[in-house]
DRENMARKE-492545 format. One record per atom (N, C-alpha, C): x, y, z. Coordinates in Angstrom, 2 decimals. Example, Ala and Ser with C-alpha at 12.3 -4.5 7.8 and 13.67 -1.06 7.14 Angstrom:
BEGIN
GUNU     east    north       up
GUNU    13.19    -5.69     7.80
GUNU    12.30    -4.50     7.80
GUNU    13.20    -3.30     7.80
GUNU    12.85    -2.25     7.08
GUNU    13.67    -1.06     7.14
GUNU    12.90     0.03     7.87
***
This chain:
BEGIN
GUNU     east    north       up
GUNU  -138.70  -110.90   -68.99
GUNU  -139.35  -109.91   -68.14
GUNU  -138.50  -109.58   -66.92
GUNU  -137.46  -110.50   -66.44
GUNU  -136.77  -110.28   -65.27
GUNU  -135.89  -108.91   -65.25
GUNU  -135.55  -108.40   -66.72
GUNU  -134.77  -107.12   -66.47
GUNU  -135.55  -105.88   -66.63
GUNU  -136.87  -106.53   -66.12
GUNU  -137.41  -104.76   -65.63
GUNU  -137.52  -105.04   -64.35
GUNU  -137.65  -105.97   -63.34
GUNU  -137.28  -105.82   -62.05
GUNU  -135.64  -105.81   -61.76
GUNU  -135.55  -104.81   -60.28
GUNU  -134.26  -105.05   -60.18
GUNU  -133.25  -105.90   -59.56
GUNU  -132.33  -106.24   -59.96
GUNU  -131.58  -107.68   -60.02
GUNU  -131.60  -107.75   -58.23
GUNU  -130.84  -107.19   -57.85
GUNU  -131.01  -106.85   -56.28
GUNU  -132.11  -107.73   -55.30
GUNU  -133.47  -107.37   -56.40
GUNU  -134.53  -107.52   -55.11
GUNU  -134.17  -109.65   -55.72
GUNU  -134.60  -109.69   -57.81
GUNU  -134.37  -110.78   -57.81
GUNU  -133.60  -111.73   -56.85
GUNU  -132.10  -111.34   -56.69
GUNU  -131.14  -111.99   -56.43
GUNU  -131.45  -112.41   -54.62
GUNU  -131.80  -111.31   -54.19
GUNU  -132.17  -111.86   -52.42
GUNU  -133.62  -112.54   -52.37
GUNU  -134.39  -112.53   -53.59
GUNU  -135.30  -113.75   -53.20
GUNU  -135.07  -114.93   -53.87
GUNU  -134.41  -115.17   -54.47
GUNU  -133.91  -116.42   -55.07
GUNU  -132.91  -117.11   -53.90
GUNU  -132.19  -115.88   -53.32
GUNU  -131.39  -116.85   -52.26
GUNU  -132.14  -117.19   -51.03
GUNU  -133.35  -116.36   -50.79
GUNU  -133.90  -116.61   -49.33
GUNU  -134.67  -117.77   -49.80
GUNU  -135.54  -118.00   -51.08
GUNU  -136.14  -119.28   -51.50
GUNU  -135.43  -120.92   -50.97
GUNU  -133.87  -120.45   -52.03
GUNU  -133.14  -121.50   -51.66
GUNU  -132.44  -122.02   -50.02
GUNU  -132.68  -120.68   -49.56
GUNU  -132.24  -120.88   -48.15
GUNU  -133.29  -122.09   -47.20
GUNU  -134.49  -121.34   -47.90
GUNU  -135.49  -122.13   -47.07
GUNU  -135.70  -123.66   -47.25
GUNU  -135.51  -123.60   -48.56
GUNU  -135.33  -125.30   -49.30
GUNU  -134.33  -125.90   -48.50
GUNU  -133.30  -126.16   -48.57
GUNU  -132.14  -125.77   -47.82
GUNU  -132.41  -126.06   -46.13
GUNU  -133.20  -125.25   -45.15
GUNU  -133.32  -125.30   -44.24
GUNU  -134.19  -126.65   -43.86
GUNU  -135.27  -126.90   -45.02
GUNU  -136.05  -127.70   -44.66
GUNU  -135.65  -129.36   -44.91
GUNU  -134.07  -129.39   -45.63
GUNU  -133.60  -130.12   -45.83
GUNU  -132.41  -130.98   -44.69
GUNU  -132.04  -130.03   -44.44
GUNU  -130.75  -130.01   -43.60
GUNU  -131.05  -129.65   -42.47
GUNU  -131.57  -128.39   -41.90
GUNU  -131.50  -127.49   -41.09
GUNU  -131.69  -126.32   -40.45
GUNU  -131.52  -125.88   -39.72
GUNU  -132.03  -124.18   -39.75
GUNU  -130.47  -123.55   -39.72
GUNU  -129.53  -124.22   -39.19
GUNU  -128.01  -123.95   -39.13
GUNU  -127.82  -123.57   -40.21
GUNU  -127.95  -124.29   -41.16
GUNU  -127.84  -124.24   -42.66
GUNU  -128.59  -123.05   -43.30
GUNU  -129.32  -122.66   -42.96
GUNU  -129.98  -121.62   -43.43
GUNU  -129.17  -120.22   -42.94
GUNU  -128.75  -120.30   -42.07
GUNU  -127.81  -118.91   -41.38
GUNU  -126.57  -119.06   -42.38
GUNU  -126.29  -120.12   -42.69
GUNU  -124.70  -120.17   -43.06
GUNU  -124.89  -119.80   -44.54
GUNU  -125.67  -120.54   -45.29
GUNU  -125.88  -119.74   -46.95
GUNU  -126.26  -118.57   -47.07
GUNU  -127.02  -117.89   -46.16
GUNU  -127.48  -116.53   -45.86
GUNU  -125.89  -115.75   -46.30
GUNU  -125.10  -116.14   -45.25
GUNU  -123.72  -115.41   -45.18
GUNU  -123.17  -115.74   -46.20
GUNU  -123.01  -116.68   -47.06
GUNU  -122.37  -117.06   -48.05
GUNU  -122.80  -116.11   -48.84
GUNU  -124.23  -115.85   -49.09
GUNU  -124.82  -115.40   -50.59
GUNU  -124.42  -113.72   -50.22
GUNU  -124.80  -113.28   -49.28
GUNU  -123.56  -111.72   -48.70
GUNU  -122.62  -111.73   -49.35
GUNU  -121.83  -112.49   -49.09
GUNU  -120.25  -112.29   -49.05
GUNU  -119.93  -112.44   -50.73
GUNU  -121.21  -113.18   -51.37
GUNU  -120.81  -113.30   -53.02
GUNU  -121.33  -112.41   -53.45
GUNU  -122.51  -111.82   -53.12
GUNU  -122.82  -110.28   -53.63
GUNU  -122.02  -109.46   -53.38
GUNU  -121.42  -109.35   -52.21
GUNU  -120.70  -107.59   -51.89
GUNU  -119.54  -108.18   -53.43
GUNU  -118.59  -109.31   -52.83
GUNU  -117.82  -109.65   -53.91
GUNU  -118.10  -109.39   -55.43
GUNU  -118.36  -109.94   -55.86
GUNU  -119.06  -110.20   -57.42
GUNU  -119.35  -109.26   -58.26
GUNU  -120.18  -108.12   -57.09
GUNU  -120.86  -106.92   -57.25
GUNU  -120.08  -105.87   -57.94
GUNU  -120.46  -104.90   -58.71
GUNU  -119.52  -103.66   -58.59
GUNU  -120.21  -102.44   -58.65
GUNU  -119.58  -101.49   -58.15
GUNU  -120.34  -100.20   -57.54
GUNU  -120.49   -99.41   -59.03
GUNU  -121.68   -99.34   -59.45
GUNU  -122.04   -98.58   -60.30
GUNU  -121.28   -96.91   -60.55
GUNU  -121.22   -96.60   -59.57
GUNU  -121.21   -95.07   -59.37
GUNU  -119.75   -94.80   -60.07
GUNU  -119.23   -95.93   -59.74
GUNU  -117.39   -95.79   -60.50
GUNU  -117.49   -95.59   -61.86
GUNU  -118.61   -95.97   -62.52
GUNU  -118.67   -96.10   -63.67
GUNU  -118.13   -94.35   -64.64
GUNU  -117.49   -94.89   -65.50
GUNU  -117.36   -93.63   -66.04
GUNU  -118.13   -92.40   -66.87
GUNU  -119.19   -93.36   -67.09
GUNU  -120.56   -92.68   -67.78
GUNU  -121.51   -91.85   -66.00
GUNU  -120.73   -92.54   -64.89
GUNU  -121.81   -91.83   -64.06
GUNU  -121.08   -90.71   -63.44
GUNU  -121.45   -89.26   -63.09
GUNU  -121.27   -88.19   -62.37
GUNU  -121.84   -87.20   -61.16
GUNU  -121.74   -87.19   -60.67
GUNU  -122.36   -86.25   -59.74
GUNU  -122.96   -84.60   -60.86
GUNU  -124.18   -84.76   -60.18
GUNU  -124.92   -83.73   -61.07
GUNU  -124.39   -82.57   -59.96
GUNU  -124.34   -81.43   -61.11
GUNU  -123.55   -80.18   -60.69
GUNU  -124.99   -79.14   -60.22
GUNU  -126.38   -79.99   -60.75
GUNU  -127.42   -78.89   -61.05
GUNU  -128.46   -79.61   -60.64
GUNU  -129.74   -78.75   -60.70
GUNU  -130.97   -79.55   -60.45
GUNU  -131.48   -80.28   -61.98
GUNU  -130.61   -79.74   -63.28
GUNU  -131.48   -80.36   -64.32
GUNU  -130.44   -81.80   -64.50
GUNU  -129.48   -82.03   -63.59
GUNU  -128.86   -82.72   -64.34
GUNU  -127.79   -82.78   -65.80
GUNU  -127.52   -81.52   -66.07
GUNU  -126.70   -81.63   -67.06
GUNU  -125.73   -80.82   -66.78
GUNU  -124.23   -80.96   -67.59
GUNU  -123.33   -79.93   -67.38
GUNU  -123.43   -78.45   -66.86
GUNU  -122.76   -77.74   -66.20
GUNU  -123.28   -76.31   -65.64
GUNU  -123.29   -75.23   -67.15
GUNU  -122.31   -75.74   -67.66
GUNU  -121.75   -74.91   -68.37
GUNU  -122.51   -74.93   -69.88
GUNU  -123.61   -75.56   -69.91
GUNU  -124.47   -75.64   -70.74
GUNU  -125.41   -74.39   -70.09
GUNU  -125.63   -75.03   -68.57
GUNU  -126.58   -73.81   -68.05
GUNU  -126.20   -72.35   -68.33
GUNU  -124.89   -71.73   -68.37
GUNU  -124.39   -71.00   -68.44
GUNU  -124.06   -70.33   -69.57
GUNU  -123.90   -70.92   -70.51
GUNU  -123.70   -70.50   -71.90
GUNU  -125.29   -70.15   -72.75
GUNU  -126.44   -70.95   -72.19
GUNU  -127.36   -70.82   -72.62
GUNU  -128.05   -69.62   -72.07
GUNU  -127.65   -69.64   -70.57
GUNU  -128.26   -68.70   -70.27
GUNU  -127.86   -66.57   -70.75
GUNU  -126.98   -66.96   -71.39
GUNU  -125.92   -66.30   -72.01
GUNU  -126.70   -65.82   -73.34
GUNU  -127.21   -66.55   -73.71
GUNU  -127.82   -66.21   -75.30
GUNU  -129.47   -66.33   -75.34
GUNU  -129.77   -66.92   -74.22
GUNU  -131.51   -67.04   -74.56
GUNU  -132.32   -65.67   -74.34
GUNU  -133.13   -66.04   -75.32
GUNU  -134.25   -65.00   -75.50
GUNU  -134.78   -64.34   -73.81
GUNU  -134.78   -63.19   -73.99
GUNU  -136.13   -62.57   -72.77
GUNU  -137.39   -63.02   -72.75
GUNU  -138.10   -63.28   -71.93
GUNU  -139.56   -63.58   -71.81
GUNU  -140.33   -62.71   -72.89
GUNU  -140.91   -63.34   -74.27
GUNU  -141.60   -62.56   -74.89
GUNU  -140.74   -62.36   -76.32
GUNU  -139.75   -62.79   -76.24
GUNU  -138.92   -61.98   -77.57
GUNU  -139.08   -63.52   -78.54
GUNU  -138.28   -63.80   -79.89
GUNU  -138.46   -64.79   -80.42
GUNU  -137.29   -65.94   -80.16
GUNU  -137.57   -66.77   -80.51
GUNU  -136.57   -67.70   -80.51
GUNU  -135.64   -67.38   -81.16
GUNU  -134.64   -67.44   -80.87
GUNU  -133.03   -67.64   -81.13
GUNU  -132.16   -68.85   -82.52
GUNU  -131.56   -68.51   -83.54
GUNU  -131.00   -70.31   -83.75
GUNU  -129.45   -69.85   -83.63
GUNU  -129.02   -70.93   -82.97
GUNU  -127.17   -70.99   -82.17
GUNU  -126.63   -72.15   -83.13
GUNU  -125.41   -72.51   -83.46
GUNU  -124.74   -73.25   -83.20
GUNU  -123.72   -73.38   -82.28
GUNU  -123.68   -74.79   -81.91
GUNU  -122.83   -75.90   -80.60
GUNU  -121.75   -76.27   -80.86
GUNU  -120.87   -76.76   -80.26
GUNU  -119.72   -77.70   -80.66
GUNU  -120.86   -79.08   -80.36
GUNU  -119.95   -79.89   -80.97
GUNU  -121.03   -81.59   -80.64
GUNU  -121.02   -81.60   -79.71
GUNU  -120.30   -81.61   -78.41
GUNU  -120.23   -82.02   -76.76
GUNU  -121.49   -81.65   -76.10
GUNU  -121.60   -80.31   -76.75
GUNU  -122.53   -79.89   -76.06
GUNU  -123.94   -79.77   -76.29
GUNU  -123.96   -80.11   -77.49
GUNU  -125.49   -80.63   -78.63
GUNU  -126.51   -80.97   -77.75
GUNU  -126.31   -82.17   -76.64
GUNU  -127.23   -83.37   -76.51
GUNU  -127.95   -82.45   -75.24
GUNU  -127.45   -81.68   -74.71
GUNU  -127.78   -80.74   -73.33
GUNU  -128.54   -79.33   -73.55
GUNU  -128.84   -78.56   -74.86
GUNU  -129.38   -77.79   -75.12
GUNU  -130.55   -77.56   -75.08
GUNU  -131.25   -78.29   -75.98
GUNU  -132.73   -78.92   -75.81
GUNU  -133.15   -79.06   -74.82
GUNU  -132.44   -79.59   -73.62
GUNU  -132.80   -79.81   -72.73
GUNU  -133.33   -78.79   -71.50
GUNU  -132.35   -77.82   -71.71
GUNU  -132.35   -76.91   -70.92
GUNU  -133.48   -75.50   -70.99
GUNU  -133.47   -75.12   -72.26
GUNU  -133.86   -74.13   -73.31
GUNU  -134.52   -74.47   -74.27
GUNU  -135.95   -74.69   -74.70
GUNU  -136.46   -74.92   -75.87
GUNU  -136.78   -73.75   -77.11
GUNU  -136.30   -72.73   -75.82
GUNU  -136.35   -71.03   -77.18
GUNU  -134.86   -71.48   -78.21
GUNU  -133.77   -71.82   -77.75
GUNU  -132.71   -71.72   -78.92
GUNU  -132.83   -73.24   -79.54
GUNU  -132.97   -72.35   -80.75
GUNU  -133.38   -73.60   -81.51
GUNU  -131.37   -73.62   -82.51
GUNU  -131.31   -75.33   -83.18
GUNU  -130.21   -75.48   -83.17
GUNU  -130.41   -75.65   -84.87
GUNU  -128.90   -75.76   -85.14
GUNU  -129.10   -75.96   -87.17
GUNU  -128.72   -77.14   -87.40
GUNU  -128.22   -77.96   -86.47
GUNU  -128.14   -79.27   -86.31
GUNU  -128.62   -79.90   -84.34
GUNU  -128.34   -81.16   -84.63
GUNU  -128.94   -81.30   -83.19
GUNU  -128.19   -82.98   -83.09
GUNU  -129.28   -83.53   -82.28
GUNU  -128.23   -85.35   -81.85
GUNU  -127.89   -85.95   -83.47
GUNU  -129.12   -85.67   -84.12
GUNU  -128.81   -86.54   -85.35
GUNU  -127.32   -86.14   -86.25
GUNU  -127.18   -85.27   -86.38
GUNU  -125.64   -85.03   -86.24
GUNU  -124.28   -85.95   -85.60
GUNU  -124.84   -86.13   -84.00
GUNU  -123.64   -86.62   -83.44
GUNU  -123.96   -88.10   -83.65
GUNU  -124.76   -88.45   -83.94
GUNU  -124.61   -90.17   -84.20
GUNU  -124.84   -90.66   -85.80
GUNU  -123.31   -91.04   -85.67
GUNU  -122.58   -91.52   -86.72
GUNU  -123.72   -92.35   -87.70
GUNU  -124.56   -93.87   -86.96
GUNU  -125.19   -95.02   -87.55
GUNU  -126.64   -94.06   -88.46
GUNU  -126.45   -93.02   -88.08
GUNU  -127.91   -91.93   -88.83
GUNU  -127.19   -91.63   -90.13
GUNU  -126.40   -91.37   -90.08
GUNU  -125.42   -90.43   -91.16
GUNU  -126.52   -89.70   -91.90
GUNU  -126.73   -89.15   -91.29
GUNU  -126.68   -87.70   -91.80
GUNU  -125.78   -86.30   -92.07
GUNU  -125.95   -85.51   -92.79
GUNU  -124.73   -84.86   -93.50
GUNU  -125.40   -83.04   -93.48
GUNU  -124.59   -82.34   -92.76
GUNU  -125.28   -80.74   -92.71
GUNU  -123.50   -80.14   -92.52
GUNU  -123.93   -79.10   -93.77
GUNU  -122.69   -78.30   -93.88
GUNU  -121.85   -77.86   -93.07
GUNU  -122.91   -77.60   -91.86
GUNU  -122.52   -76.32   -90.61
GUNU  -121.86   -77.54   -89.58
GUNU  -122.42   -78.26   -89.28
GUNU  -121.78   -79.77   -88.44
GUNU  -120.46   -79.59   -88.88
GUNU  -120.32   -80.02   -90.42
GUNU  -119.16   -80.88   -90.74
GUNU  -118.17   -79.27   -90.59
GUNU  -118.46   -78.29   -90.99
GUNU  -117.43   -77.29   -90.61
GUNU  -116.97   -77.22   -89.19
GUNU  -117.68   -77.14   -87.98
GUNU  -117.73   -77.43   -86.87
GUNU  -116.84   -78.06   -86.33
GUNU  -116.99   -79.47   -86.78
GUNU  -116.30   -80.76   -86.31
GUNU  -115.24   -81.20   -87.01
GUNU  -114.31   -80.04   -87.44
GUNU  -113.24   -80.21   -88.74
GUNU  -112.01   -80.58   -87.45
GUNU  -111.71   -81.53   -87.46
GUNU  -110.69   -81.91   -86.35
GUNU  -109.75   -81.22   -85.80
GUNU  -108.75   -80.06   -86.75
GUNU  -108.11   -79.63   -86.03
GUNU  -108.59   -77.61   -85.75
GUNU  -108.97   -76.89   -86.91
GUNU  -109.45   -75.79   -86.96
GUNU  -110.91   -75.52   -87.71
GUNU  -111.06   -74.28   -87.07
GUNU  -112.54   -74.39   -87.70
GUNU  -112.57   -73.00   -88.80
GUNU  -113.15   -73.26   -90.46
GUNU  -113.10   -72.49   -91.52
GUNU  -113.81   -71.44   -90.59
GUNU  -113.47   -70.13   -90.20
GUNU  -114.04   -68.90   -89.76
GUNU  -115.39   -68.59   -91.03
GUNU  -114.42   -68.04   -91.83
GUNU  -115.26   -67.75   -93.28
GUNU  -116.13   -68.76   -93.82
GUNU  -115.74   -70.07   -93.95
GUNU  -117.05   -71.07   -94.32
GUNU  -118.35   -70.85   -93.55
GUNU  -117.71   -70.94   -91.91
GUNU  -118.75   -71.52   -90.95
GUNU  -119.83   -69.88   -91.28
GUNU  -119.44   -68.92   -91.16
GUNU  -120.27   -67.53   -91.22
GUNU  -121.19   -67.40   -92.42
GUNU  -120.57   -68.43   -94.02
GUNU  -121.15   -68.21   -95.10
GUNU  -122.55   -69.15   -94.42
GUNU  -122.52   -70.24   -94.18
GUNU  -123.20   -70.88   -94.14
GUNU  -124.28   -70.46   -92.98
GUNU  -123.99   -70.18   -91.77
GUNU  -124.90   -69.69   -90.49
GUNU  -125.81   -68.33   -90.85
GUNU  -125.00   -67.62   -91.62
GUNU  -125.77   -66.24   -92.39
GUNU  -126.72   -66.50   -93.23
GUNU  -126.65   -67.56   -94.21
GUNU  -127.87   -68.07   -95.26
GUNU  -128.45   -68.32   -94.35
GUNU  -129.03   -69.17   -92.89
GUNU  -129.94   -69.52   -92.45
GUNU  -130.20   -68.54   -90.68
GUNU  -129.63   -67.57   -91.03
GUNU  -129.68   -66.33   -90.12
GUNU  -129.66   -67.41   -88.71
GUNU  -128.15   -67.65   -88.60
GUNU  -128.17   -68.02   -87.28
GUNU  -126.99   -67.06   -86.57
GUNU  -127.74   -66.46   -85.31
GUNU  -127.08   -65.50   -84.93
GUNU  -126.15   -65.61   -83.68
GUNU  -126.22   -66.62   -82.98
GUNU  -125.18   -67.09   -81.93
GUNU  -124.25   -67.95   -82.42
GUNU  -122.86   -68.34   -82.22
GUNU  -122.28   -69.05   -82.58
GUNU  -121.46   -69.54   -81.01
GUNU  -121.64   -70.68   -80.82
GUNU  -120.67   -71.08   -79.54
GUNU  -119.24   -72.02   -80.20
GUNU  -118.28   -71.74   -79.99
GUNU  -117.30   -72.44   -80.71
GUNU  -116.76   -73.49   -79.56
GUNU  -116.23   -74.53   -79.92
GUNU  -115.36   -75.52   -79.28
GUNU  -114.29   -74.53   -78.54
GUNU  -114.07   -75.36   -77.49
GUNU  -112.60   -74.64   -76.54
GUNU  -111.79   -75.28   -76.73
GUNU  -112.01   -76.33   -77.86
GUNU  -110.24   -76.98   -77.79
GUNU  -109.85   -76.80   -79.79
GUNU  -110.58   -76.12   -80.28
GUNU  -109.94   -76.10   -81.56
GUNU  -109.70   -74.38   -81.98
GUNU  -108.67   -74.13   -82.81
GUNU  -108.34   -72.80   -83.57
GUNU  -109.77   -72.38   -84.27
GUNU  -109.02   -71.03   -84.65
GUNU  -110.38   -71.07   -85.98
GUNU  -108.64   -70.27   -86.51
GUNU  -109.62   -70.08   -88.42
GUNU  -108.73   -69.93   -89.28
GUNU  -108.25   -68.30   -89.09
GUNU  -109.50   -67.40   -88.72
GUNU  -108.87   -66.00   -88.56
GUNU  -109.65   -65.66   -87.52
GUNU  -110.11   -64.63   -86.92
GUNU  -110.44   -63.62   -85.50
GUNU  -111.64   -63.51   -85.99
GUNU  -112.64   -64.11   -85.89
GUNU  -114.09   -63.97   -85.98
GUNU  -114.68   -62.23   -85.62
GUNU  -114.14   -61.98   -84.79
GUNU  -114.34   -60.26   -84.77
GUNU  -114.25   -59.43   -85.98
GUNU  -113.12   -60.09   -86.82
GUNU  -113.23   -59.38   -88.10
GUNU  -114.03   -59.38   -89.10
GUNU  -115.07   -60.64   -88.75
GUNU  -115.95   -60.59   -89.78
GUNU  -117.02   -59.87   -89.35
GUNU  -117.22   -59.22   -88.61
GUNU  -118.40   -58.55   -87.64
GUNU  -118.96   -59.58   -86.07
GUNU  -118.49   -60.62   -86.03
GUNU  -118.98   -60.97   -84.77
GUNU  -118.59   -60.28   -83.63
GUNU  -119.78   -60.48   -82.56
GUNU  -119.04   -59.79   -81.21
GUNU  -119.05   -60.97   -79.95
GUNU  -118.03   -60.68   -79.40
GUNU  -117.63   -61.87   -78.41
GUNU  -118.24   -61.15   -77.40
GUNU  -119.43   -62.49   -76.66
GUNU  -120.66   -62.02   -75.60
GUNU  -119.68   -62.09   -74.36
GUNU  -118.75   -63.52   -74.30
GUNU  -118.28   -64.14   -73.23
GUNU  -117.92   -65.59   -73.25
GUNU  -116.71   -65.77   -72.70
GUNU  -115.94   -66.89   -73.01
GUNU  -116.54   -68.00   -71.65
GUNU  -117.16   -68.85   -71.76
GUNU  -117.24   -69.59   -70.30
GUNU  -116.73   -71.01   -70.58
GUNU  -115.79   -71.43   -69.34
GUNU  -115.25   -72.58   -69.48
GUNU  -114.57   -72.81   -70.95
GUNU  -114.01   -71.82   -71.38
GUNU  -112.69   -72.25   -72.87
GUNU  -113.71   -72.01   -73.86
GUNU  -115.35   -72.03   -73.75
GUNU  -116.14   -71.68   -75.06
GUNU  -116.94   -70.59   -75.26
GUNU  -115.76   -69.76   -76.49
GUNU  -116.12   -68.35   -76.81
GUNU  -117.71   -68.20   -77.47
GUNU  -117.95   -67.46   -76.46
GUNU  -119.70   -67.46   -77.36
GUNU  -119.84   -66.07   -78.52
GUNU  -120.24   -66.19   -79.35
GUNU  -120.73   -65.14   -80.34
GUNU  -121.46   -64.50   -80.91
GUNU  -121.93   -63.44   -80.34
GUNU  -122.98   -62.65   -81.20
GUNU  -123.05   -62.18   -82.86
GUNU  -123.74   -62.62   -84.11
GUNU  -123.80   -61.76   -85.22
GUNU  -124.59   -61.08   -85.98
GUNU  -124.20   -59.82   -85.65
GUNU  -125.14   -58.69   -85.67
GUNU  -125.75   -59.04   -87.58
GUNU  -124.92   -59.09   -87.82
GUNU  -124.95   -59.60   -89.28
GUNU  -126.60   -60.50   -89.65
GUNU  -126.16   -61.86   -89.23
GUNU  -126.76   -62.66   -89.83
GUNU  -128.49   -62.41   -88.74
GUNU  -128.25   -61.05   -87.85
GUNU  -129.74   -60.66   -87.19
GUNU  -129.95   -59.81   -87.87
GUNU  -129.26   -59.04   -88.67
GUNU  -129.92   -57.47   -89.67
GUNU  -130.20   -58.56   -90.89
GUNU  -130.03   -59.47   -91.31
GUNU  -130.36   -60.48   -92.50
GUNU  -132.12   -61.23   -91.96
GUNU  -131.97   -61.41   -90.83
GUNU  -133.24   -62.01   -90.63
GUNU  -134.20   -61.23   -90.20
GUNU  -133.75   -59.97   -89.75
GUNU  -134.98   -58.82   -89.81
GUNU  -135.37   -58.77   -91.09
GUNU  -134.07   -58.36   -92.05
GUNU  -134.65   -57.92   -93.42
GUNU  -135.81   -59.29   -93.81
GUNU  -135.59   -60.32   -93.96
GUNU  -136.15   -61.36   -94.55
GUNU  -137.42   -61.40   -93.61
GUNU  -137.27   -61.51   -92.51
GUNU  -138.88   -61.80   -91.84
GUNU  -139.57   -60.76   -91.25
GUNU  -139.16   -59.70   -91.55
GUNU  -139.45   -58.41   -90.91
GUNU  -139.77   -58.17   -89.67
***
């Protein structure tokens, strides 16, 4: 049960306990001097969380990358219109949801964690290490009329996505976002 309180408060009443034991043994001298001791082994010992590399200064009030804010805000629906489905690069998967519950995704976390293994066409085209199949990724996003495409900023694709009919909304932070008019005249036809 001790690691749902925090170690902090534990750790200075365990030493003021022993201090007092301590005092009533020896002294009250003694009690000033372990006081300082148990200081000087906390500041020591201790390490500043904040260094940590998992921790950042939030850029926003939601807490997540800006550039999630930005890209989403880039493609989400108007008040009133329908939901949206996009694909992500993985980086940016885990922050969508979060932000926006109108764009809905064709994959999502279960994707990025490996111990699930789970397996979706559009992922694995996605996350092809060095370039991304232009023509695969469109066959596949068009069967399930997904009409935004946000691509990774650090990989190629195989040809100019413009040529297949996409239109480039806006590039933010290295990730070209994509409109396809295509796979939205496919999901009118189908859902009218």
């Amino acid at each position: 049960i001790l690691w749902l309180v925090p170690m902090g408060i534990v750790i200075a009443y365990g030493g003021v306990k022993f201090a007092c034991f301590v005092c009533e043994e020896i002294g009250a001298w003694a009690k000033r001097l372990i006081l300082a001791v148990l200081c000087v082994a906390v500041m020591l010992c201790g390490k500043y969380v904040y260094a940590s590399q998992y921790m950042s200064k939030a850029e926003n009030p939601y807490h997540i990358p800006q550039k999630v804010i930005d890209i989403c805000d880039v493609i989400a629906p108007e008040d009133g219109e329908e939901r949206i489905w996009a694909v992500f690069p993985t980086d940016l998967v885990y922050f969508v949801r979060q932000y926006d519950t109108d764009i809905q995704m064709l994959y999502g976390r279960e994707m990025v964690e490996p111990k699930w293994q789970y397996a979706e066409p559009v992922h694995t085209v996605m996350n092809h290490p060095s370039r991304i199949d232009i023509e695969e990724l469109l066959a596949l996003t068009r069967e399930r009329s997904c009409t935004y495409l946000v691509l990774p900023n650090n990989k190629g694709v195989s040809a100019d996505p413009e040529k297949f009919g996409l239109e480039l909304l806006d590039t933010i932070e290295g990730y070209p976002i994509y409109y396809d008019p295509v796979a939205a005249r496919m999901m009118e036809e189908r859902y009218g």
